[in-house]
C-alpha positions as CSV (number, residue, x, y, z in Angstrom):
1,X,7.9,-30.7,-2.7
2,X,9.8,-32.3,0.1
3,X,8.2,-35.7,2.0
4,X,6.6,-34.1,4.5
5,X,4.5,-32.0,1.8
6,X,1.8,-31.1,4.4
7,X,4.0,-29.1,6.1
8,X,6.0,-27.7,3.5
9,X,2.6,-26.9,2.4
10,X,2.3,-24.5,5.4
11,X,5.3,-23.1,5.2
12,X,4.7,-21.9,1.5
13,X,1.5,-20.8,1.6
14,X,0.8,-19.6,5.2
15,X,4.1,-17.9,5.9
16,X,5.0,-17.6,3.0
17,X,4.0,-16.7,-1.1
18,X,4.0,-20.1,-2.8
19,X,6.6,-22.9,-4.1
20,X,8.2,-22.5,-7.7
21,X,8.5,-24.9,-10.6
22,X,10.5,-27.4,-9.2
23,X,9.3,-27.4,-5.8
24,X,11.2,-27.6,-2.6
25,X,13.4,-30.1,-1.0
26,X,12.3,-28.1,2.2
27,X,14.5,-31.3,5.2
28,X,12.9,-28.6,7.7
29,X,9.7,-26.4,6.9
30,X,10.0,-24.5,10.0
31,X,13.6,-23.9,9.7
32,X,13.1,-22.5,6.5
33,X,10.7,-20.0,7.5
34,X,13.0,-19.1,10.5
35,X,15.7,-18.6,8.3
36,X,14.1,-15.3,6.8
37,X,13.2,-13.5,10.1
38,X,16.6,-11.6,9.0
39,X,16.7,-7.9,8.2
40,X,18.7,-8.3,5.1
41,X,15.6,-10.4,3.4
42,X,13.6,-7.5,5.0
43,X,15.3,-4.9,2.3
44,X,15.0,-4.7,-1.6
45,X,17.6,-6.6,-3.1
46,X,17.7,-3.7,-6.5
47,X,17.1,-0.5,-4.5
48,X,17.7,2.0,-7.3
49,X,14.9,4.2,-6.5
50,X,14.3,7.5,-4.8
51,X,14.6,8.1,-1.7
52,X,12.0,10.0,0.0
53,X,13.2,13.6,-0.5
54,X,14.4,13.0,-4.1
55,X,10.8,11.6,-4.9
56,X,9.5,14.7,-3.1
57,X,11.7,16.6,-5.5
58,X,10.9,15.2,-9.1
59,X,7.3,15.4,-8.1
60,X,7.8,19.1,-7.6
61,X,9.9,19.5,-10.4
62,X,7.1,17.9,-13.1
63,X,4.4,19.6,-11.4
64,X,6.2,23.5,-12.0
65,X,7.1,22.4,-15.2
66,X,3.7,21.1,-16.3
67,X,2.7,24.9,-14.7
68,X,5.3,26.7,-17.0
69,X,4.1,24.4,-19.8
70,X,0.3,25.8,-19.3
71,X,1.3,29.2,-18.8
72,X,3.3,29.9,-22.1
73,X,0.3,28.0,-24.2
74,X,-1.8,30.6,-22.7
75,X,0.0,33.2,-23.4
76,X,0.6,32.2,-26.9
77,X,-3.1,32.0,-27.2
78,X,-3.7,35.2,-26.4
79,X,-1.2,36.5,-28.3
80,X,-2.9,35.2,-31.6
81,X,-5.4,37.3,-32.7
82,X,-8.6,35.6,-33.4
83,X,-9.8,35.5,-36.7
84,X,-12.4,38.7,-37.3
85,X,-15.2,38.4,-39.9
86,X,-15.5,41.0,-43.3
87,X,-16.7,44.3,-41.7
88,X,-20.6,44.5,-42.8
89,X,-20.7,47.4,-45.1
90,X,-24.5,48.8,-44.3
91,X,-26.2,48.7,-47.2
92,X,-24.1,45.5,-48.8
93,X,-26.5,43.6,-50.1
94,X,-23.9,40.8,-51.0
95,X,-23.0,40.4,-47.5
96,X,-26.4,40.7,-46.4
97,X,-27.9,37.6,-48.9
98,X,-24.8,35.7,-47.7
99,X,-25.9,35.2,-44.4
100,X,-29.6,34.8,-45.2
101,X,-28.8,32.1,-47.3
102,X,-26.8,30.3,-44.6
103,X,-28.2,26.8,-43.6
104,X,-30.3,26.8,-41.0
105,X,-29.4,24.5,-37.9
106,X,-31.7,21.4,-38.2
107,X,-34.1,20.2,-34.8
108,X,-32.0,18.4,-32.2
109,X,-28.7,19.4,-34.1
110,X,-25.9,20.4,-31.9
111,X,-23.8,23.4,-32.4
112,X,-20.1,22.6,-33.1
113,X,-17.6,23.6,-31.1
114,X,-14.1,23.9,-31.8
115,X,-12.1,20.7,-30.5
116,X,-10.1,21.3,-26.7
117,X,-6.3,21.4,-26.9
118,X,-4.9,17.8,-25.5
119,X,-3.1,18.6,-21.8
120,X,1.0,19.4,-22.5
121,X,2.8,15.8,-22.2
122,X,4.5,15.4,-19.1
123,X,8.2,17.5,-19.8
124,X,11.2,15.4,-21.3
125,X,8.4,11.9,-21.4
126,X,8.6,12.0,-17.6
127,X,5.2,10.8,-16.0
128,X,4.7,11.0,-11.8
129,X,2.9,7.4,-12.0
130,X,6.1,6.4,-13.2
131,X,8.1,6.4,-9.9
132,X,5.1,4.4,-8.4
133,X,5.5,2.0,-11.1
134,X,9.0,1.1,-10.9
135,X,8.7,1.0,-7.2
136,X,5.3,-1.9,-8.0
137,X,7.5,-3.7,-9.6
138,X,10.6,-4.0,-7.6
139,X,8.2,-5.3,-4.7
140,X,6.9,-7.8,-6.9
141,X,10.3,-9.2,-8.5
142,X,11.3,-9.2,-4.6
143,X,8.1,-11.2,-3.9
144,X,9.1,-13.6,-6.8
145,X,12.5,-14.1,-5.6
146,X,12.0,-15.0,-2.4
147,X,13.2,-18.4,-1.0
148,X,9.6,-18.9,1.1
149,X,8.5,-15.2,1.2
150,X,8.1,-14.7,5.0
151,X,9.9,-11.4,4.8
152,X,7.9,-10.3,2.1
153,X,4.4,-11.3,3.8
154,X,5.9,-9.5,7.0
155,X,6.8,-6.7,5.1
156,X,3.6,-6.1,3.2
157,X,1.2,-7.1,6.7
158,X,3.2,-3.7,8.2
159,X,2.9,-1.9,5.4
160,X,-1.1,-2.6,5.4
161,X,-1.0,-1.5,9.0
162,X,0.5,1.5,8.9
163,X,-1.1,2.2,5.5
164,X,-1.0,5.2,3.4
165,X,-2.9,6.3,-0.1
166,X,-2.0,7.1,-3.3
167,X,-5.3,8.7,-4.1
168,X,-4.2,11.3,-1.0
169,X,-2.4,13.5,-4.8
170,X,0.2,13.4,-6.7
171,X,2.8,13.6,-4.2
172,X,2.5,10.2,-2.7
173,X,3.0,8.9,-6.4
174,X,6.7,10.2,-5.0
175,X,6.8,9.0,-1.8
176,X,4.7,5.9,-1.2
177,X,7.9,3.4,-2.0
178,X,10.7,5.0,-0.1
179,X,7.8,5.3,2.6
180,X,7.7,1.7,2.7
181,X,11.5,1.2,2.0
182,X,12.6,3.1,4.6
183,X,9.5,2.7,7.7
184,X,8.7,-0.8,7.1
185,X,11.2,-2.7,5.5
186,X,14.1,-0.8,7.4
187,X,12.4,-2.0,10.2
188,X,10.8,-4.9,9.9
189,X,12.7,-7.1,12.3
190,X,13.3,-4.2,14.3
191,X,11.4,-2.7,17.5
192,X,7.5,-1.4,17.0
193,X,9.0,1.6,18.6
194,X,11.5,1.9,16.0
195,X,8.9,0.9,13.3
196,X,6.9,3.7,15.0
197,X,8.2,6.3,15.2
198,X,9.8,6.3,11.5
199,X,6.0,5.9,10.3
200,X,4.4,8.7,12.1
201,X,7.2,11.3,11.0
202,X,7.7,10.3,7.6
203,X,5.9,12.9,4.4
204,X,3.8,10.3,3.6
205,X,1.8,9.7,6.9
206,X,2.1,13.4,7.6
207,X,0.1,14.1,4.3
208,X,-2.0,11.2,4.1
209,X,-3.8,12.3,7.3
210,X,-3.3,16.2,6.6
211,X,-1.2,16.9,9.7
212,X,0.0,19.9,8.3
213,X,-3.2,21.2,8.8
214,X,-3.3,21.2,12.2
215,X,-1.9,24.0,14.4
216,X,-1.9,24.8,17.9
217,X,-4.8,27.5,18.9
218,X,-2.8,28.9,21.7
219,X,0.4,29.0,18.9
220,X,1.7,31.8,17.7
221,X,0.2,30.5,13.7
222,X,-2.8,29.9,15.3
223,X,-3.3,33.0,17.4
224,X,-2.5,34.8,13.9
225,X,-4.7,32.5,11.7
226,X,-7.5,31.6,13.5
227,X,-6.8,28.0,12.7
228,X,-7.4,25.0,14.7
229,X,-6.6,21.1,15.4
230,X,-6.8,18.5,13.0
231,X,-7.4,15.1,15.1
232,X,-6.5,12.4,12.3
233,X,-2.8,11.2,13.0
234,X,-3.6,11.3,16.7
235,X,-6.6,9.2,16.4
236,X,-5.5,6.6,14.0
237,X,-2.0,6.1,15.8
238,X,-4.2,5.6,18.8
239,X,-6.9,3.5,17.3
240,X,-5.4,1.6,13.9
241,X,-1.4,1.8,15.0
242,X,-1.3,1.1,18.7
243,X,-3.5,0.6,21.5
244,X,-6.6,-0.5,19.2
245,X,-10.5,-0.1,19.8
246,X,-11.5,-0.7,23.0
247,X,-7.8,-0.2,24.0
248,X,-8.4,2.6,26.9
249,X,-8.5,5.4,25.4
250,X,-10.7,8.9,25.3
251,X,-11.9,11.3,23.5
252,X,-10.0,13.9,25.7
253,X,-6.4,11.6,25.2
254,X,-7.1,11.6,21.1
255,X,-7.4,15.6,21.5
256,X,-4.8,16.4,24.1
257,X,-2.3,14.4,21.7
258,X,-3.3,16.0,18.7
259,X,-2.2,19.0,20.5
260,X,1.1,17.7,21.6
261,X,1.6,16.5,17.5
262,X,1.3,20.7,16.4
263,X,4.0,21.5,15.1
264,X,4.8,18.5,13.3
265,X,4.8,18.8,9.5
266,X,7.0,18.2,6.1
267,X,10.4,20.2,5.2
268,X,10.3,23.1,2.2
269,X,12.7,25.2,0.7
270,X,11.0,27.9,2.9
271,X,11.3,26.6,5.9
272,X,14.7,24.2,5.8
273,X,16.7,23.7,2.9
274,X,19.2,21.2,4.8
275,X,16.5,18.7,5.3
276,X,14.0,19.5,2.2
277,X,11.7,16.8,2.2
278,X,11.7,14.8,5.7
279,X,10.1,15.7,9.2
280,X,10.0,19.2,10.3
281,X,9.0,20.5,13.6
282,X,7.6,24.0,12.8
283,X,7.6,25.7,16.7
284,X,5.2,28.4,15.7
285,X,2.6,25.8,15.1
286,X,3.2,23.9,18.3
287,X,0.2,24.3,20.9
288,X,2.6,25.1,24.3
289,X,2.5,23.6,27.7
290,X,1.7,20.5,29.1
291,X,-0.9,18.3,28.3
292,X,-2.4,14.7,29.4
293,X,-2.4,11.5,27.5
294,X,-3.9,8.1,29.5
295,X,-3.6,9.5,32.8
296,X,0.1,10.8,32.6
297,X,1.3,14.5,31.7
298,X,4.0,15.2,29.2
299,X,5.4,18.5,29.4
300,X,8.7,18.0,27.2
301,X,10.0,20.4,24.7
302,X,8.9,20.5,20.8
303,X,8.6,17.6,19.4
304,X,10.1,15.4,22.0
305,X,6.5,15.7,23.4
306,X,5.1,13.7,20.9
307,X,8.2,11.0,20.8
308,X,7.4,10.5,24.1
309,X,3.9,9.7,24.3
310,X,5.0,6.9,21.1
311,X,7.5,5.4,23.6
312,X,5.0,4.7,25.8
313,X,2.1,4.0,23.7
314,X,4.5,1.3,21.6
315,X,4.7,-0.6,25.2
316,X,1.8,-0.1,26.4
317,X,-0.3,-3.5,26.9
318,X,-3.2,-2.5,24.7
319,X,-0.7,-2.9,21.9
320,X,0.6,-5.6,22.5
321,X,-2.6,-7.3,22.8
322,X,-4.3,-5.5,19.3
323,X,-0.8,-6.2,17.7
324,X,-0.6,-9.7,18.6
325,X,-4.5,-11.0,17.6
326,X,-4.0,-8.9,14.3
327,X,-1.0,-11.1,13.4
328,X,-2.2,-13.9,14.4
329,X,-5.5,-13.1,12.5
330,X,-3.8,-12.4,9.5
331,X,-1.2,-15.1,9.3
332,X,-3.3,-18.2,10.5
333,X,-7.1,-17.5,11.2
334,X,-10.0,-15.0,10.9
335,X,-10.7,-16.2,14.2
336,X,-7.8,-16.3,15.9
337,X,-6.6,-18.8,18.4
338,X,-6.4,-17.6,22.2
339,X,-3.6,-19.4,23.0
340,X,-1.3,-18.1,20.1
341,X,-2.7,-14.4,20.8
342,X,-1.8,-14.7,23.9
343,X,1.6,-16.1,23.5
344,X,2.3,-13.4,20.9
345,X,0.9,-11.0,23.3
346,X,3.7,-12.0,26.0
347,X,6.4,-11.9,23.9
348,X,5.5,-8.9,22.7
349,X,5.7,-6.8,26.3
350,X,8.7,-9.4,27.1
351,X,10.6,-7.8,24.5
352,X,9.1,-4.2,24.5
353,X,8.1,-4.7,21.1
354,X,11.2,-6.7,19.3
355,X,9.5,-7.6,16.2
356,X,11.8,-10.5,15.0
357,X,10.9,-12.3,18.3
358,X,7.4,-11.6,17.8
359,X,7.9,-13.5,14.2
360,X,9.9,-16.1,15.9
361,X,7.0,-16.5,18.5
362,X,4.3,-17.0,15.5
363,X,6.5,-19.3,13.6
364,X,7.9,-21.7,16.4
365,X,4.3,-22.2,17.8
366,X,2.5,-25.2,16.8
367,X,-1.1,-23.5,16.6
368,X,0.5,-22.1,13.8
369,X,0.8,-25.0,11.7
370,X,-1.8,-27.0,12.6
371,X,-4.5,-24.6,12.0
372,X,-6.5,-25.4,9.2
373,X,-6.0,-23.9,5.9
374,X,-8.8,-22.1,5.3
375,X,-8.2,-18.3,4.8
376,X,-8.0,-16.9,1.3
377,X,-5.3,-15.2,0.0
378,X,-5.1,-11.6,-0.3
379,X,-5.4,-10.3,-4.1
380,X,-1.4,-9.4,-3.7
381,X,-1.1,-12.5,-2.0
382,X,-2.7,-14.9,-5.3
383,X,-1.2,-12.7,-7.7
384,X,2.3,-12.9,-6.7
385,X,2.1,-17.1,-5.9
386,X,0.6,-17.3,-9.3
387,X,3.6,-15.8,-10.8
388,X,6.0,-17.5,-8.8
389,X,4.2,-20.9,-9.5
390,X,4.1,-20.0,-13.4
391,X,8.0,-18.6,-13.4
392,X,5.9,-15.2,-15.4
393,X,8.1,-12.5,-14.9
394,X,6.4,-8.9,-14.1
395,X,7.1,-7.5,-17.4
396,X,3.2,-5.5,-17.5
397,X,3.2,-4.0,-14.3
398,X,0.0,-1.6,-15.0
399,X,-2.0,-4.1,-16.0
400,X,-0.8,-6.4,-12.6
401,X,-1.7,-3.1,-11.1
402,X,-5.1,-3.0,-12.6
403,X,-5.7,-6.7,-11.9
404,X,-5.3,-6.2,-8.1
405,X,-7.7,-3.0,-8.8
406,X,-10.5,-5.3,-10.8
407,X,-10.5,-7.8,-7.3
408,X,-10.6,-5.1,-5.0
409,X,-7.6,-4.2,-3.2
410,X,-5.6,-1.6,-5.6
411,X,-1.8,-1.6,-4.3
412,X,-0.8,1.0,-1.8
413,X,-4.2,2.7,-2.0
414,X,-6.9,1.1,1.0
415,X,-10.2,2.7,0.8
416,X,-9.5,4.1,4.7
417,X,-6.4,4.1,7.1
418,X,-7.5,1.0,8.3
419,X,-5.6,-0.7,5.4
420,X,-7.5,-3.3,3.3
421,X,-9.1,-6.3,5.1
422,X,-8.4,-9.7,4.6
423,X,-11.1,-12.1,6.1
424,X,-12.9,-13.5,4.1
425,X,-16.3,-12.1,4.4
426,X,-14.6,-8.9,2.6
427,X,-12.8,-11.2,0.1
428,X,-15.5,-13.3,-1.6
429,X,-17.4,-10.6,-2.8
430,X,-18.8,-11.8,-6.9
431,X,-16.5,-9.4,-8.5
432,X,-13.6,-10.1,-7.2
433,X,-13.5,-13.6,-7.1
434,X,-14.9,-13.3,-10.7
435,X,-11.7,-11.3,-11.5
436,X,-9.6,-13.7,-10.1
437,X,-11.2,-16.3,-12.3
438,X,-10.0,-14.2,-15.2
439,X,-6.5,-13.8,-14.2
440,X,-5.8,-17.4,-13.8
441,X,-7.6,-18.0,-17.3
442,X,-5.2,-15.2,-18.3
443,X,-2.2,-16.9,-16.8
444,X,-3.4,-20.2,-18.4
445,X,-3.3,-18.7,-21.9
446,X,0.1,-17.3,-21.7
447,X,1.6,-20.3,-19.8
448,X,-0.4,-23.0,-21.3
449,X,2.2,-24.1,-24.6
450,X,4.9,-24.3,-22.0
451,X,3.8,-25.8,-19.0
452,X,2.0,-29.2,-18.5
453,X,-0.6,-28.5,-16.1
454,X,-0.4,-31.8,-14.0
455,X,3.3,-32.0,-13.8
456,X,3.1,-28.0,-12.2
457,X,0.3,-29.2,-9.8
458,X,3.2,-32.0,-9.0
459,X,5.9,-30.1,-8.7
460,X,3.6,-27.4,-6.0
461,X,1.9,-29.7,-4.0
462,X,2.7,-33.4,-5.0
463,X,0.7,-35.5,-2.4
464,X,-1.0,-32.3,-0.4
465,X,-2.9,-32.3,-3.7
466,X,-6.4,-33.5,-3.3
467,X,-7.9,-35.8,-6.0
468,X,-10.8,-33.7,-6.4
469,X,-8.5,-31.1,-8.0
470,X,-6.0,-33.6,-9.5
471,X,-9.3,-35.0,-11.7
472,X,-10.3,-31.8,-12.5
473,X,-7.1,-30.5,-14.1
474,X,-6.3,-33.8,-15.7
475,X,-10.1,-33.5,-17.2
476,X,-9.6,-29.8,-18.4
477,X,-10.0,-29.6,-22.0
478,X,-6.2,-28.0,-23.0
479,X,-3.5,-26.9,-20.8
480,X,-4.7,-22.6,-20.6
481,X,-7.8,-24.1,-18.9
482,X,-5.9,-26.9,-16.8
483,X,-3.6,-23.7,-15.5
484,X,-6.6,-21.8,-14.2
485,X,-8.2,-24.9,-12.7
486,X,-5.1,-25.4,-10.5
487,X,-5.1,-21.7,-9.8
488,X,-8.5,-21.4,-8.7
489,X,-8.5,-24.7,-6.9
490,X,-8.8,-24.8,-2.8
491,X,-5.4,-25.9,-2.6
492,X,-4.1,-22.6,-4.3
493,X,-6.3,-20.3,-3.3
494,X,-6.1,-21.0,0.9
495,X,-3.4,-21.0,3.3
């Protein structure tokens, strides 16, 4: 690490996702944290994924074939005729000894039954999970790469915010990557309007929070189905995406735009072969005429209804005020400074929203850096530096995946659209921190013939080490266990 190791301290861990073997020669901290508020550090560097529609597609395409798969094994099955006993002649009194002389089944004994066909493997070795794995791992070799990783901690604090689930079936398996590929990272250092707007139309939002259940009662579908609203994307725009609890809003506006969202819902072949898989406006679901949202009426046409309520809500000063502390709480303190909200805030409604000023805001100000280091890393957060400190390459992505699981914050799957915390009070809890104990240990053993424990904790911190955690590693009794000192210690753990 450079001379001023304090501060290249900061700009490694707070902003960013940890130094290297090797460390940095970092003249300018700041300016090396500035440098990757730039949309091309924003994208994934090895983008051979899916894109949305195609991941729509091979979803589909398992799924009917795992149907056909069933179907024929059923149909062979009932094809077979089952096996018939001898006919019992009357008056065989062979037969009839035979099956009085059959054991008897004992007390407590269980009565066999015949074993239950395995499920049909996936056709051609194909497995769903598989797109989600390939798209885990790309994020985390493009967490590993990064210079400082601000990008990447930008990237992932938008993608928690605007959060989808992979436990919402087997279709966001599909779609959760390009989801986050082409809302968040595409925009990262865009507008929040921009950001916006491609979050609440993309498949993956409109599933997660079941708009396609929700249809107009005064549409045509719903005159002819009897079916109703569903409130969910409305609300959480509203309450986790923009203005924030407390932020003005009613009961009446989270119901008026739930009816202006009808309508809006996810391309089939039925409905629009051109643009199978992405937004679809379905008119006959829409609820018609104008409605009210925060005092103002909007009485546009289709979905331009709903666009324009997000073009006001994404400038509205609610948001920038929730937006702003939420940074600020994420990046530097659970209890934010009021000074750097507010200065976030003002940029934010100076710029309507210009997300690479807003980052250039956080980074330039000094409350920033001079904060203490005393939040705890995110599961994603640890795991990745640990890796990046240990030069481990991602090779066993499910069991990363299950790692992250074991300390409570599975990736791209938040218990709630409210995305997974990260304050501490929802960090510390026994298990987890238990689990992280056992990563590093497990780092320590696969790490420990090749790596020197006190040169590493050198070559991370050099003189931002304390000597509580210097003693302790040079004291550990072999190198595995010197490892998972230096990754457990305060110094790794906080930023």
């Amino acid at each position: 690490m450079a001379a001023s190791d304090g501060k290249a301290r900061v700009a490694l861990q707070r902003f960013g996702l940890g130094a290297k073997p090797g460390g940095y020669a970092l003249r300018d901290p700041r300016d090396a944290v500035l440098a990757e508020i730039d949309p091309a550090k924003a994208r994934v560097s090895r983008d051979e994924q899916p894109d949305t529609a195609r991941g729509i597609q091979i979803v589909a395409e398992i799924e009917e074939r795992r149907r056909q798969m069933r179907a024929a094994a059923r149909q062979t099955a009932q094809a077979t005729p089952a096996a018939q006993p001898p006919a019992m002649m009357a008056g065989n009194g062979d037969m009839q000894a035979a099956a009085t002389q059959a054991p008897a089944m004992q007390p407590g004994e269980q009565a066999k039954t015949p074993p239950v066909a395995a499920p049909p493997p996936d056709p051609d070795g194909i497995r769903i999970r598989d797109l989600m794995l390939a798209e885990a791992k790309a994020r985390i070799e493009q967490g590993i790469a990064a210079d400082i990783g601000f990008a990447e901690r930008w990237v992932a604090f938008w993608s928690n915010h605007f959060c989808v689930a992979l436990r919402r079936g087997q279709i966001m398996q599909g779609v959760i990557g390009p989801y986050e590929r082409e809302c968040i990272r595409a925009n990262a250092f865009g507008t929040f309007r921009e950001m916006l707007v491609a979050v609440e139309t993309h498949p993956a939002m409109l599933h997660y929070l079941d708009q396609r259940q929700s249809i107009g009662p005064a549409s045509p579908a719903g005159q002819r189905q009897k079916k109703g609203l569903n409130e969910n994307l409305a609300r959480e725009i509203l309450e986790l995406h923009t203005l924030g609890v407390g932020g003005g809003y009613s009961q009446s506006d989270v119901t008026s735009f739930a009816r202006i969202l009808t309508g809006w819902s996810i391309s089939n072949n039925e409905e629009n072969l051109d643009g199978y898989g992405g937004f679809f406006f379905a008119p006959n679901r829409h609820e018609p005429g104008a409605q009210t949202v925060l005092g103002k009426s909007y009485a546009q046409p289709g979905k331009e209804q709903g666009l324009a309520v997000l073009e006001d809500i994404a400038r509205h000063p609610s948001t920038a005020r929730f937006i702003a502390r939420k940074i600020v709480r994420h990046f530097v303190a659970d209890s934010p400074p009021p000074a750097l909200v507010s200065r976030l805030e003002q940029d934010f409604r100076k710029t309507s929203g210009d997300l690479a000023s807003l980052a250039r805001a956080l980074v330039t100000s000094d409350e920033a850096w001079t904060a203490p280091q005393a939040k705890l890393r995110t599961p994603y957060e640890f795991l990745t530096a640990a890796l990046r400190a240990t030069g481990e390459k991602p090779d066993r992505v499910p069991q990363l995946l299950n790692a992250l699981t074991l300390m409570g914050q599975q990736l791209w799957n938040p218990a709630g659209p409210n995305g997974h915390p990260d304050d501490e009070a929802s960090l510390i809890a026994p298990k987890a921190i238990k689990t992280r104990l056992e990563f590093a240990m497990q780092v320590g053993r696969q790490v420990g013939g090749r790596i020197d424990p006190r040169e590493l904790a050198d070559q991370l911190y050099g003189s931002a080490l304390g000597a509580e955690t210097r003693q302790a590693i040079a004291r550990a009794e072999a190198r595995p266990q010197g490892i998972a000192i230096l990754l457990m210690s305060p110094e790794f753990q906080r930023r």
